[in-house]
NUNU-254637 format. One record per residue (C-alpha): y, x, z; residue in three letters. Coordinates in steps of 0.05 Angstrom, whole numbers, plus 5000, padded with zeros to 4 digits. Layout:
REM NUNU-254637
YXZALA ...
REM end
This chain:
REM NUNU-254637
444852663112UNK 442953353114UNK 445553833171UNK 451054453155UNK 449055063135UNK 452055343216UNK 448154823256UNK 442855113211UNK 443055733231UNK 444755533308UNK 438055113303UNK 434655653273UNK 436556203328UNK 434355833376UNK 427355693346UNK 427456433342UNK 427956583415UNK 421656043433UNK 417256513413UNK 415657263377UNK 408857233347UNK 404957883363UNK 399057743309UNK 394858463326UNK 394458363396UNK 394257593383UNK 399257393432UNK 405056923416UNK 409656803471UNK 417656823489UNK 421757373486UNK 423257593557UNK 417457183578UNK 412957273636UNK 406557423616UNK 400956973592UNK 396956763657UNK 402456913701UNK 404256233749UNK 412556133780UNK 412456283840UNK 411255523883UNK 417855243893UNK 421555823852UNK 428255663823UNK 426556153765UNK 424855993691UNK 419756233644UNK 419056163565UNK 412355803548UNK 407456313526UNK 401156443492UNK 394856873498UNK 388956733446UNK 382157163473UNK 377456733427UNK 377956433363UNK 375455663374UNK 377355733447UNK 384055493479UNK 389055983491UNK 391356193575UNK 397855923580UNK 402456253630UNK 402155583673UNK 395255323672UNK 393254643653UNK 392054483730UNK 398354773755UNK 402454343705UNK 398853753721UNK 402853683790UNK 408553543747UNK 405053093700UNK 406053633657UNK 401153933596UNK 399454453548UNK 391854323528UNK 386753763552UNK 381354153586UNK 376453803535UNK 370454013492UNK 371353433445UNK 374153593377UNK 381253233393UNK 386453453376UNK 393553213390UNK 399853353332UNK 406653383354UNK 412653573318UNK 419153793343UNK 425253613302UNK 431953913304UNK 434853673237UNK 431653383170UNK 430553873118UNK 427053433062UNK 419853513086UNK 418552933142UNK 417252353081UNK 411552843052UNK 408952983127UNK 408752173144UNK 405552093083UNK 398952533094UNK 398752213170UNK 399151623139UNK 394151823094UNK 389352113156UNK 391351523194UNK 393252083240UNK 398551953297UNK 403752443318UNK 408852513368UNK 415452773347UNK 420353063392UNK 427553013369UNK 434053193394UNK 440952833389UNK 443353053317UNK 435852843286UNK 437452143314UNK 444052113286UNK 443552373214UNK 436152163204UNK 435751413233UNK 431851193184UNK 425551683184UNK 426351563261UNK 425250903254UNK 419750953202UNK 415951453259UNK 415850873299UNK 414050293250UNK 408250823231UNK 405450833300UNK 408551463310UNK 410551723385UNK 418151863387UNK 419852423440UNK 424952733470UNK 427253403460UNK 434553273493UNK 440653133467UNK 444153753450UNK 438054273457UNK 440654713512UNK 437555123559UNK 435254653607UNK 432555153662UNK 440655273671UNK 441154583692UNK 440354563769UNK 444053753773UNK 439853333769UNK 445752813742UNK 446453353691UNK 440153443669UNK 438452683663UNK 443852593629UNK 441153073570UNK 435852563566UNK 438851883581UNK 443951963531UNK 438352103474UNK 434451523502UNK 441351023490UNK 441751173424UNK 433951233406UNK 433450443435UNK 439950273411UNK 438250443336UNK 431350313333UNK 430949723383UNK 425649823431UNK 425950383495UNK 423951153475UNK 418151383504UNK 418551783564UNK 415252393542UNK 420053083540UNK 419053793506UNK 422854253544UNK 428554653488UNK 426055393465UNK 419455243509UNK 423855433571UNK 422455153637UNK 421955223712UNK 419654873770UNK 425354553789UNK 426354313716UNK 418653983713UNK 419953643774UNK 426153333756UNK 423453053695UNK 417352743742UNK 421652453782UNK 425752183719UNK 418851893695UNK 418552393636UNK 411352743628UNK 413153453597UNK 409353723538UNK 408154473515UNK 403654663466UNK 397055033451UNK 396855253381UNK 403455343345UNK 405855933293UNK 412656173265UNK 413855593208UNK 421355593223UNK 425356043182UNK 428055623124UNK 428256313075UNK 422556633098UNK 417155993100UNK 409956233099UNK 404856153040UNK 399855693050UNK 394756223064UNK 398656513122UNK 399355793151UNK 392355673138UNK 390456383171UNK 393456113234UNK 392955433246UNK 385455413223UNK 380655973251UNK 385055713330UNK 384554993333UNK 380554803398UNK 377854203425UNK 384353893461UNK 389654253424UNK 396854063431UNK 399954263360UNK 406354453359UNK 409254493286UNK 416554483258UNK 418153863215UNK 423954283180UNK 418254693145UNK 417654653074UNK 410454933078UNK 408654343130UNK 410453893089UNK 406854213025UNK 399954453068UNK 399553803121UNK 394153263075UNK 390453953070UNK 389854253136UNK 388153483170UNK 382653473113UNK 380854243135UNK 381354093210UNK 377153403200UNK 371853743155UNK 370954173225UNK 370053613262UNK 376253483287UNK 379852893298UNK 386852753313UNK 389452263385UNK 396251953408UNK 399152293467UNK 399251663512UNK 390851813514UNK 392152473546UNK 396052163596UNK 392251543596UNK 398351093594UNK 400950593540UNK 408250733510UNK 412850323474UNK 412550613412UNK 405050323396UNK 403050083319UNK 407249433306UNK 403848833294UNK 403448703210UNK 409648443186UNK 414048703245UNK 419849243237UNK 422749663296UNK 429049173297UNK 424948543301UNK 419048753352UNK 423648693412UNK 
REM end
């Protein structure tokens, strides 16, 4: 089941306002964002739009929280690495026809992914959900209803954005979610990261992403390839869209780029050094039956 035309649009707005891509001063970051570098103020009630500043090609961007500051709230954008690791996510607001070709060439890599999905993913697309998790995939959350979650100053409220995606994600795929959250739009604040710590969510941003979200105006393969290949780093968090009918097309061919680098590609759970639910099953299991 494919979503309308209007939630579409809705989705597609508010992929918009994550970030503008400024590609001559080679700065991607939020519209009304603070700027790259810049840190909340400690204990600030004020939000920020995650942001972007790439100095170096090969080099990991300067967030505008750095990787130490986040870390308080078992939070992250990079791993401060110089191993060729890289880490794919994929944030999913509704299916578009393209996640079966992207499982199929990290199947092929025998690459694992985390993918961050929101309430209407779960309910129209069950069953790629629970292929992502027979696959060894990491299923995230990316709350319920996609809001604005910096708005949220209850913390009843904001769990409950999570909580209720969590019901449903064990509920149809029979095992818990793992606790790991991407923060709608990249928008966040300090109160925000330390409710989801004290929830037991780590919160993930991202290091190398580009604008792969406009349905009728999808890159070319050579403008994906322009970005995504001359900024990989050692430790990147990828963020890419899996409503993108170029990701789909381009994803067996930029692993094999990315790997012919020297790259290779880690579960989330080994930047946090933890072990989540959502694991490889044993041979012969299914989601329903591994309980």
């Amino acid at each position: 089941m494919k979503c309308n035309k209007n939630l579409r649009n809705i989705i597609g707005t508010a992929m918009f306002l994550t970030f503008s891509y400024f590609a001559g001063q080679g700065i991607a970051y939020a519209q009304d964002a603070v700027s790259p570098g810049t840190l909340l103020p400690a204990g600030s009630s004020a939000s920020a739009n995650w942001g972007l500043s790439f100095q170096e090609e090969g080099k990991a961007p300067t967030g505008n929280a750095n990787a130490s500051y986040l870390k308080d709230f078992d939070a992250y954008y990079v791993e401060e690495t110089d191993e060729k690791k890289i880490y794919l996510t994929f944030d999913c607001g509704f299916e578009n026809g393209n996640t079966p070709a992207i499982l199929d060439a990290l199947k092929k890599h025998n690459a694992p992914a985390a993918f961050f999905i929101v309430g209407n993913y779960m309910e129209t697309s069950p069953e790629l959900v629970k292929r992502m998790a027979a696959e060894g995939h990491t299923v995230g959350n990316h709350t319920y209803h996609h809001p604005d979650m910096s708005k949220i100053g209850d913390k009843e409220a904001f769990s409950k954005e999570l909580s209720d995606l969590e019901a449903l994600y064990e509920q149809t795929v029979g095992r818990p979610m793992a606790r790991y959250y991407r923060p709608p739009q990249g928008i966040y604040s300090e109160s925000n990261l330390k409710m989801a710590q004290e929830l037991g969510y780590k919160t993930f941003f991202w290091s190398l992403a580009y604008v792969d979200w406009y349905q009728d105006q999808q890159p070319s393969h050579e403008e994906a390839f322009s970005k995504l290949i001359p900024r990989i780093h050692p430790g990147a968090i990828v963020l890419l869209h899996n409503t993108s009918k170029t990701n789909g097309e381009i994803l067996d061919e930029l692993l094999t780029k990315w790997e012919e680098l020297g790259y290779s590609f880690h579960p989330l759970s080994e930047l946090t050094g933890e072990q989540i639910p959502d694991l490889p099953l044993r041979p012969g299991k299914t989601p329903e039956s591994d309980t």
